[in-house]
Backbone bond lengths (Angstrom), bond angles and torsions (degrees), N, CA, C in turn:
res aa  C-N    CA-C-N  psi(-1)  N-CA   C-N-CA  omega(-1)  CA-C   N-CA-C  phi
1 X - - - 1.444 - - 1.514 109.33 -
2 X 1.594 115.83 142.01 1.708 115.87 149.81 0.902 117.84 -35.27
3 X 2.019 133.95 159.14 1.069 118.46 119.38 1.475 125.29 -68.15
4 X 1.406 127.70 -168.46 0.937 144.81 -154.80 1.311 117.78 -76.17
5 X 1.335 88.73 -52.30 1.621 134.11 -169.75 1.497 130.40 -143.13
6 X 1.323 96.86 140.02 1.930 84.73 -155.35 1.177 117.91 -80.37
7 X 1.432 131.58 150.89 1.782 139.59 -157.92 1.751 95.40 -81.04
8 X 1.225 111.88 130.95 1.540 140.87 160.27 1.837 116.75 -99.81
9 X 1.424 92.82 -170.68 1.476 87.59 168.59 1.618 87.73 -103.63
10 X 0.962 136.38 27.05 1.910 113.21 151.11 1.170 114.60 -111.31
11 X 1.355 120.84 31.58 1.556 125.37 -169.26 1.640 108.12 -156.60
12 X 0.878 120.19 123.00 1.545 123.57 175.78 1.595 100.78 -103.23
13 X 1.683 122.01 155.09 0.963 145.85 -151.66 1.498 111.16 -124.03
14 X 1.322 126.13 98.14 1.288 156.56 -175.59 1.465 115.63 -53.97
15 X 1.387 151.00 118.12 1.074 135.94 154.78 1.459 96.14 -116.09
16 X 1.993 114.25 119.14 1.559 103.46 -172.32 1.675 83.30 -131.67
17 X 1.449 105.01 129.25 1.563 107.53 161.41 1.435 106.49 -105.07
18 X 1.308 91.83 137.17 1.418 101.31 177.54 1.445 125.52 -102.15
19 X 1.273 127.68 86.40 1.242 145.14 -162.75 1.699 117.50 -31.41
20 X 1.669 80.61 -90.37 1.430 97.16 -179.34 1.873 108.35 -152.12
21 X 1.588 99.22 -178.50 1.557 101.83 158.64 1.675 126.55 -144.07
22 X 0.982 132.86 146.85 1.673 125.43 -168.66 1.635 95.49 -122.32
23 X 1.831 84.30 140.71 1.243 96.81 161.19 1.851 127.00 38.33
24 X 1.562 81.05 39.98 1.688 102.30 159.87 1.556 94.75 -69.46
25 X 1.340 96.32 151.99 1.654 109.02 162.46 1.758 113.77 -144.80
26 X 1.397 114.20 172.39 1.643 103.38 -166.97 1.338 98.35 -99.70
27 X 1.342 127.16 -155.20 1.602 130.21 173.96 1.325 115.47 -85.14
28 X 1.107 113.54 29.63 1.586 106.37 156.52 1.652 109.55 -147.60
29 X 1.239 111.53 30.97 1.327 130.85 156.42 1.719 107.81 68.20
30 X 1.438 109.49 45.08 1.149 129.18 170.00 1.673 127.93 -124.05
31 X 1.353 125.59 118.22 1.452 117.63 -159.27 1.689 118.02 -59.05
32 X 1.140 92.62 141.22 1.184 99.75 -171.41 1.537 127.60 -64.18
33 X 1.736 115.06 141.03 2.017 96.52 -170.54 1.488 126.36 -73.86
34 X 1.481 92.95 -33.20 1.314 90.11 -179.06 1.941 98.85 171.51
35 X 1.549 96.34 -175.36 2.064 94.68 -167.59 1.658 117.90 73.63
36 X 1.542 123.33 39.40 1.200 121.27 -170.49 1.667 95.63 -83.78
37 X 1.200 139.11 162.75 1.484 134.94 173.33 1.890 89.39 -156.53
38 X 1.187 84.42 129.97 1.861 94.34 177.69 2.242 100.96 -100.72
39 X 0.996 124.72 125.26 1.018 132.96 159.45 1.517 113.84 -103.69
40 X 1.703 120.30 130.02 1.343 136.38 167.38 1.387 111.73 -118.75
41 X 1.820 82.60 118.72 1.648 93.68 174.08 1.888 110.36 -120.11
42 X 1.425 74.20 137.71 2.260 85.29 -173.60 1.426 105.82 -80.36
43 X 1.195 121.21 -15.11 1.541 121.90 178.08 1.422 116.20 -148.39
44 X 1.495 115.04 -172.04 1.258 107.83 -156.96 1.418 106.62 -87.09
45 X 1.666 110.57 -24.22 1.611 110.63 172.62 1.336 110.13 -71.66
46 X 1.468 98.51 160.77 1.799 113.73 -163.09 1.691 96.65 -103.14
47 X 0.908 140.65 13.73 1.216 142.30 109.42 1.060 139.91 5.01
48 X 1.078 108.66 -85.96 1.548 141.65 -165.96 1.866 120.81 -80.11
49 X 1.318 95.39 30.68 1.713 96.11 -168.41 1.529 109.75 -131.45
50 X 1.458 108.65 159.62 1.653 124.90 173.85 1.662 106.34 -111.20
51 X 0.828 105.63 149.06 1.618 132.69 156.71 1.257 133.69 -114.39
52 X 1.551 97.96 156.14 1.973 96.11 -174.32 1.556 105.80 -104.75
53 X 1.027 138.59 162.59 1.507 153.66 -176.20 1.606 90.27 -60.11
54 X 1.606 120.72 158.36 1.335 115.51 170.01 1.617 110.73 -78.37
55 X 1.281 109.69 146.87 1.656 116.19 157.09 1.586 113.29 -84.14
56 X 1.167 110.46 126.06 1.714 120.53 -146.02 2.142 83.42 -104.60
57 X 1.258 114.08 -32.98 1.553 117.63 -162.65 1.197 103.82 -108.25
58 X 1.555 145.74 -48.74 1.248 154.30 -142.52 1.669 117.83 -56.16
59 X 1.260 101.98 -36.56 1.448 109.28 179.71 1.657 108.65 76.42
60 X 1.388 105.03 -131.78 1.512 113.71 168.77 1.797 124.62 -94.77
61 X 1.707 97.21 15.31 1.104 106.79 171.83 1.629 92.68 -139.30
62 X 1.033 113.19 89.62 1.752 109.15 163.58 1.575 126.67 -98.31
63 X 0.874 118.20 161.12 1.703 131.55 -176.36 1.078 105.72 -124.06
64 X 1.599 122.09 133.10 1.318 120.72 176.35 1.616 112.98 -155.55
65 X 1.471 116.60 19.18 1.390 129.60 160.31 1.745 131.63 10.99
66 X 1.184 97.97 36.58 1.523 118.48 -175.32 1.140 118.65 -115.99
67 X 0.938 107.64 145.48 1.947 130.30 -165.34 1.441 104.80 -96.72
68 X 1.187 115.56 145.02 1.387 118.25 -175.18 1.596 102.51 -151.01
69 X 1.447 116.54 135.55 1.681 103.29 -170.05 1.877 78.58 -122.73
70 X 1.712 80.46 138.95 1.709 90.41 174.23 1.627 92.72 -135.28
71 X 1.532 91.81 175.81 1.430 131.77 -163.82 1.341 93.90 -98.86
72 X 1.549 130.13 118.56 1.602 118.27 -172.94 1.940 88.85 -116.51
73 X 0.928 157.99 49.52 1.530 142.98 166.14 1.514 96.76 10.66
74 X 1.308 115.27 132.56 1.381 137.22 142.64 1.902 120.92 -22.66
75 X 1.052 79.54 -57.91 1.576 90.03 -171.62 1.577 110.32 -68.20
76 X 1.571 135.13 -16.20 1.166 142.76 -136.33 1.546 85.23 -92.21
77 X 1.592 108.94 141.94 1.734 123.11 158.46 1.453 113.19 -95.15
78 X 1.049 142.21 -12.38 1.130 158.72 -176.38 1.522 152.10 -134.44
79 X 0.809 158.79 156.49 1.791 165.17 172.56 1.801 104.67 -100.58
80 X 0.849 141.75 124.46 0.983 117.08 141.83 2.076 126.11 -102.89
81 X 1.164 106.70 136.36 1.443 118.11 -179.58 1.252 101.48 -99.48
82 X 1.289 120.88 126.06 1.834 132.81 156.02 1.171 104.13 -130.74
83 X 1.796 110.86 130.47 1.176 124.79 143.46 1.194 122.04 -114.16
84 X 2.126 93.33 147.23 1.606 102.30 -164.60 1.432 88.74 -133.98
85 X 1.447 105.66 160.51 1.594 127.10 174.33 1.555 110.66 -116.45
86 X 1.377 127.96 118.55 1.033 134.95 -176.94 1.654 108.08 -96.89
87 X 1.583 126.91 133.94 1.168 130.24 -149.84 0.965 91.71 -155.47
88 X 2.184 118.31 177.88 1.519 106.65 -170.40 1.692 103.44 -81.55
89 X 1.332 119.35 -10.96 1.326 131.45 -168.36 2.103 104.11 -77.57
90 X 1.494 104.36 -15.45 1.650 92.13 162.19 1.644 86.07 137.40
91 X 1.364 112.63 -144.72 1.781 124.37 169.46 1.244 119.04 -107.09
92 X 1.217 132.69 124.65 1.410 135.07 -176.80 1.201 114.79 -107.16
93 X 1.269 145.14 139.86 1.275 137.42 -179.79 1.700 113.57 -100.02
94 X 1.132 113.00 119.82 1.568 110.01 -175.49 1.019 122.12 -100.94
95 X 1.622 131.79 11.34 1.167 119.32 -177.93 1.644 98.99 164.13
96 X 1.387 133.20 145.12 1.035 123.81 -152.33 2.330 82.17 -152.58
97 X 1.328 117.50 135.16 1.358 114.40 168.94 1.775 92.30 -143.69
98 X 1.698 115.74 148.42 1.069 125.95 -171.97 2.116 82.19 -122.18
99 X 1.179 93.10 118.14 1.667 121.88 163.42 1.880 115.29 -76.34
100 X 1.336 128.83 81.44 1.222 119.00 165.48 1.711 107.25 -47.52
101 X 1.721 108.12 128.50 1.572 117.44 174.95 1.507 104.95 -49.48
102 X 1.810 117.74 -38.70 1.462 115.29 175.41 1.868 132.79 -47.06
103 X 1.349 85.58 -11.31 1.892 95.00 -170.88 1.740 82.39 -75.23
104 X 1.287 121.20 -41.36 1.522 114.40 -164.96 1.389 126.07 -139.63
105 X 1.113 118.70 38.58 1.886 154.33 160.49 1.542 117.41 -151.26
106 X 1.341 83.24 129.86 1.715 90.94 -173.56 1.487 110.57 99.25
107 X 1.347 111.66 175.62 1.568 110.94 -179.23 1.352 117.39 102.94
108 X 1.305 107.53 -153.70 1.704 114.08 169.26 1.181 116.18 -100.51
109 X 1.356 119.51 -26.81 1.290 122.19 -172.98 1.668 121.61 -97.58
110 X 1.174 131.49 132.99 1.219 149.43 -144.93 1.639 108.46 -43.35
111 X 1.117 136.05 160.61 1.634 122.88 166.25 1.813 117.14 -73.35
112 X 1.225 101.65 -10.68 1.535 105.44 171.64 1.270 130.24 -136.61
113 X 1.593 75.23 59.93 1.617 91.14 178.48 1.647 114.82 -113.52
114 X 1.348 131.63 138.70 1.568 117.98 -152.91 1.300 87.95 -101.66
115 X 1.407 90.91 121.79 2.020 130.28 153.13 1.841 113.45 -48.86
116 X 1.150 132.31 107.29 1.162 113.98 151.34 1.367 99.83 -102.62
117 X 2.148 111.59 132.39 1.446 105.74 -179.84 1.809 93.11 -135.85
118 X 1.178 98.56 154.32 1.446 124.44 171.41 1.407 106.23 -105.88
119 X 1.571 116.39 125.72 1.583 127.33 151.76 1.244 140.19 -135.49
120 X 0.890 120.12 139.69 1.860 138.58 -165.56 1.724 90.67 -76.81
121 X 1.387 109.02 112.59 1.324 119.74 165.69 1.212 104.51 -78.40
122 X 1.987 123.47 152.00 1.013 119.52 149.38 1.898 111.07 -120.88
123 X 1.116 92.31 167.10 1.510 92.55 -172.13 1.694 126.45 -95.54
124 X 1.271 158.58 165.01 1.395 121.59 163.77 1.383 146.14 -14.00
125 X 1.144 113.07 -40.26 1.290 125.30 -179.08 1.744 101.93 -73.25
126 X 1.270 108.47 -52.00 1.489 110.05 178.13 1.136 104.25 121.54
127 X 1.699 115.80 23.29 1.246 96.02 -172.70 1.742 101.75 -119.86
128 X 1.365 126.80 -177.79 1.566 132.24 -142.96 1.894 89.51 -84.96
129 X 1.430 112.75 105.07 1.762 107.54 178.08 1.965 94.84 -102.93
130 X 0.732 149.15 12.75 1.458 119.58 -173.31 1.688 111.94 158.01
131 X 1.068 113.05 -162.25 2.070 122.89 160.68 0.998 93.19 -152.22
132 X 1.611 117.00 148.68 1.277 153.44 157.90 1.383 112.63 -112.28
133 X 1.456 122.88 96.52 1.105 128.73 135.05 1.537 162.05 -79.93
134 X 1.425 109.76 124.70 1.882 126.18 -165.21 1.098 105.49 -130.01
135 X 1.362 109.39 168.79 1.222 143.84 110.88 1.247 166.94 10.00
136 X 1.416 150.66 68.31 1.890 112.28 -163.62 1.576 91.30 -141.09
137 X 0.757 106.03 166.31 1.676 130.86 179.13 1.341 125.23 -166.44
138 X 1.330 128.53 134.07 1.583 120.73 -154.89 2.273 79.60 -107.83
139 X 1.019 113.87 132.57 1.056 149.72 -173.90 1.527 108.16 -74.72
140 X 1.169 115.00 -78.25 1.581 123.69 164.91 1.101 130.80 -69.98
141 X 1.313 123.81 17.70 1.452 109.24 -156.44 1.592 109.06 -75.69
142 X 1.590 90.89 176.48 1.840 81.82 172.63 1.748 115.21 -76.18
143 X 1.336 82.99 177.59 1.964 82.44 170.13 1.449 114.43 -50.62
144 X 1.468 117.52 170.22 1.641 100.94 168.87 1.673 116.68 -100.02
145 X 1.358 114.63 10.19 0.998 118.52 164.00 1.686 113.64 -65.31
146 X 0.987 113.63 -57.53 1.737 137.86 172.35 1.978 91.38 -60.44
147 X 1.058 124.61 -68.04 1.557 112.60 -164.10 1.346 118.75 -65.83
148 X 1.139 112.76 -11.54 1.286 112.86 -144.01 1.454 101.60 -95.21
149 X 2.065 122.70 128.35 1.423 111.79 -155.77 1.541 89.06 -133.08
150 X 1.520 74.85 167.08 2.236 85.63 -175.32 0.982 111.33 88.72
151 X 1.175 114.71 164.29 1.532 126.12 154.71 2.234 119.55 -49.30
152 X 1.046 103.67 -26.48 1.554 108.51 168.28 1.321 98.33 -37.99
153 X 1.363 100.99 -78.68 2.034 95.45 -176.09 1.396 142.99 -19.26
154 X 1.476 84.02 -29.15 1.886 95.25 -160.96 2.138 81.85 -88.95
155 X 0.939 123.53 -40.26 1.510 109.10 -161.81 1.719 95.72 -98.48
156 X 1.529 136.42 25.59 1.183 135.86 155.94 1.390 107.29 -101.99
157 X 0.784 119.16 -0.65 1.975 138.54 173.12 1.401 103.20 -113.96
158 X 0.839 148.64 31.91 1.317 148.19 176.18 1.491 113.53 -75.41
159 X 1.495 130.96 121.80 1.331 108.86 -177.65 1.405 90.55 -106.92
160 X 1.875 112.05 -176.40 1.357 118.67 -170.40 1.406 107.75 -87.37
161 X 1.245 142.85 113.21 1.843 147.44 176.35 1.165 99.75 -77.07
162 X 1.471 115.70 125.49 1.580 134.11 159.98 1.587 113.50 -49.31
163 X 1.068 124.39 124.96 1.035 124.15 -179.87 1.601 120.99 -108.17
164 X 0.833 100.87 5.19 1.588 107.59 154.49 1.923 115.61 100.10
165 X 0.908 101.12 171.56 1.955 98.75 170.56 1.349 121.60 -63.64
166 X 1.378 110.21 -10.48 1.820 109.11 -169.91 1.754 101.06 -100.99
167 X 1.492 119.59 -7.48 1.335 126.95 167.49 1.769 111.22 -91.88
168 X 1.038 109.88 -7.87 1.551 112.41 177.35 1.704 97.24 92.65
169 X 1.223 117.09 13.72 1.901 102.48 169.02 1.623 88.43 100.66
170 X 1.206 141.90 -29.73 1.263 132.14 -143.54 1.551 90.02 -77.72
171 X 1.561 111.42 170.07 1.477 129.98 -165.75 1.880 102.52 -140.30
172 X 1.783 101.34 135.57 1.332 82.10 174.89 1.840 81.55 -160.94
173 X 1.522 88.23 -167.95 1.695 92.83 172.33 1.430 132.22 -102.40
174 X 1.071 121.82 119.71 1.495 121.18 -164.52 1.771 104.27 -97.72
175 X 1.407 92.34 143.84 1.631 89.49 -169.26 1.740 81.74 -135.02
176 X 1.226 101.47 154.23 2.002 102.61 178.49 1.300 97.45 -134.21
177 X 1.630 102.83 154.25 1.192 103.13 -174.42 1.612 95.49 -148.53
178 X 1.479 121.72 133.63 1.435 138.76 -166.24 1.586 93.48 -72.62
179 X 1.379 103.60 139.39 1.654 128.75 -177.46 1.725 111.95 -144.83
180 X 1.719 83.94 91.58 1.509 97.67 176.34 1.956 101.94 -71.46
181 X 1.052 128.10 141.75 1.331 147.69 169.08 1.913 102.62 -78.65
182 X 0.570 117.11 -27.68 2.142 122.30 -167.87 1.999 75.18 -93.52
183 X 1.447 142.97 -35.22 1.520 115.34 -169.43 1.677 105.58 -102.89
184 X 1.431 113.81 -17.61 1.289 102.80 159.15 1.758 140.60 -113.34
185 X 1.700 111.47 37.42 1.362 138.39 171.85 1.243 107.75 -154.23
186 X 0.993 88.67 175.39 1.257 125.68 -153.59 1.505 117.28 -82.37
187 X 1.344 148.68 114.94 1.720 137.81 -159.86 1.475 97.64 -52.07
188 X 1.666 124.63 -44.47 1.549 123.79 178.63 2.020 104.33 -54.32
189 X 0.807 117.27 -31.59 1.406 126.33 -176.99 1.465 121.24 -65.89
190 X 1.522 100.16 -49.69 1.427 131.99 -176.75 1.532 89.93 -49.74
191 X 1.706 114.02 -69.15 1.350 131.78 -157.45 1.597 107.69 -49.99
192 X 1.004 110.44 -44.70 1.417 117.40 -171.14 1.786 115.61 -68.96
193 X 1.379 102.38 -27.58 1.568 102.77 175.45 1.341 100.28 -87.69
């Protein structure tokens, strides 16, 4: 699918598959037959969202393995995921989970790097209806040379250091690591050096 609206630099570009869901149930705490449709919205206007095709078989465990590219705004703290079941009685909403952007921007790990996440839907009431499992991948991101934060970076660039004639020529990666003497002896130990 499109997004909505086309990606800028105040908007990053979403690739979210939407897996599956378990053990949805309807409002009277019975699994659901079938017609689940997951809608993702990047902001708080209703606008701004994708949907998945219905699952016609799934029940309270449906599959619906579809990709959906959204429009994420810059500014956004969140995803929101709703799943609803459409019935002859209208659309019902079964379960509603809000995605902090932090589970999958930012961090150590690259902006396009694919998220598999699990979430505990809750339902109106607020209480625990199901999981929805996806996907995410940031679409645009920058290179990971440019994204890439922390100290992680510097040892994902690591090239191989010669190690000289007394290693036999061989080449590998050397990583160092600081060794205070006062955290591995003893104060009687300390004294003596």
């Amino acid at each position: 699918m499109k997004p909505l609206s086309s990606s800028s630099s105040s908007s990053r570009l979403l690739e979210i598959t939407v897996i599956s869901g378990e053990n949805l149930l309807d409002n009277r705490n019975r699994p659901i037959k079938k017609n689940a449709v997951v809608n993702i919205k990047t902001q708080s206007y209703s606008c701004n969202f994708q949907t998945t095709k219905l699952d016609k078989e799934g029940g309270g465990f449906p599959k619906w393995n579809e990709k959906l590219i959204v429009d994420l705004p810059m500014h956004a703290r969140h995803l929101t995921v709703e799943v609803q079941c459409k019935n002859s009685s209208g659309i019902k909403t079964v379960g509603i989970a809000k995605v902090p952007t932090s589970d999958f921007i930012g961090g150590i790990l690259p902006e396009d790097y694919l998220h598999f996440l699990s979430y505990r839907l809750r339902n109106e009431k607020g209480e625990k209806n199901g999981i929805i499992n996806f996907s995410v991948r940031v679409k645009n991101a920058a290179p990971a040379s440019q994204s890439a934060a922390g100290c992680a970076a510097a040892y994902t660039k690591a090239a191989p250091v010669d190690m000289g004639s007394s290693y036999n020529g061989s080449c590998g990666i050397v990583t160092g690591l600081p060794v205070y003497p006062g955290n591995f002896l003893s104060n009687s130990m300390v004294k003596r050096f």
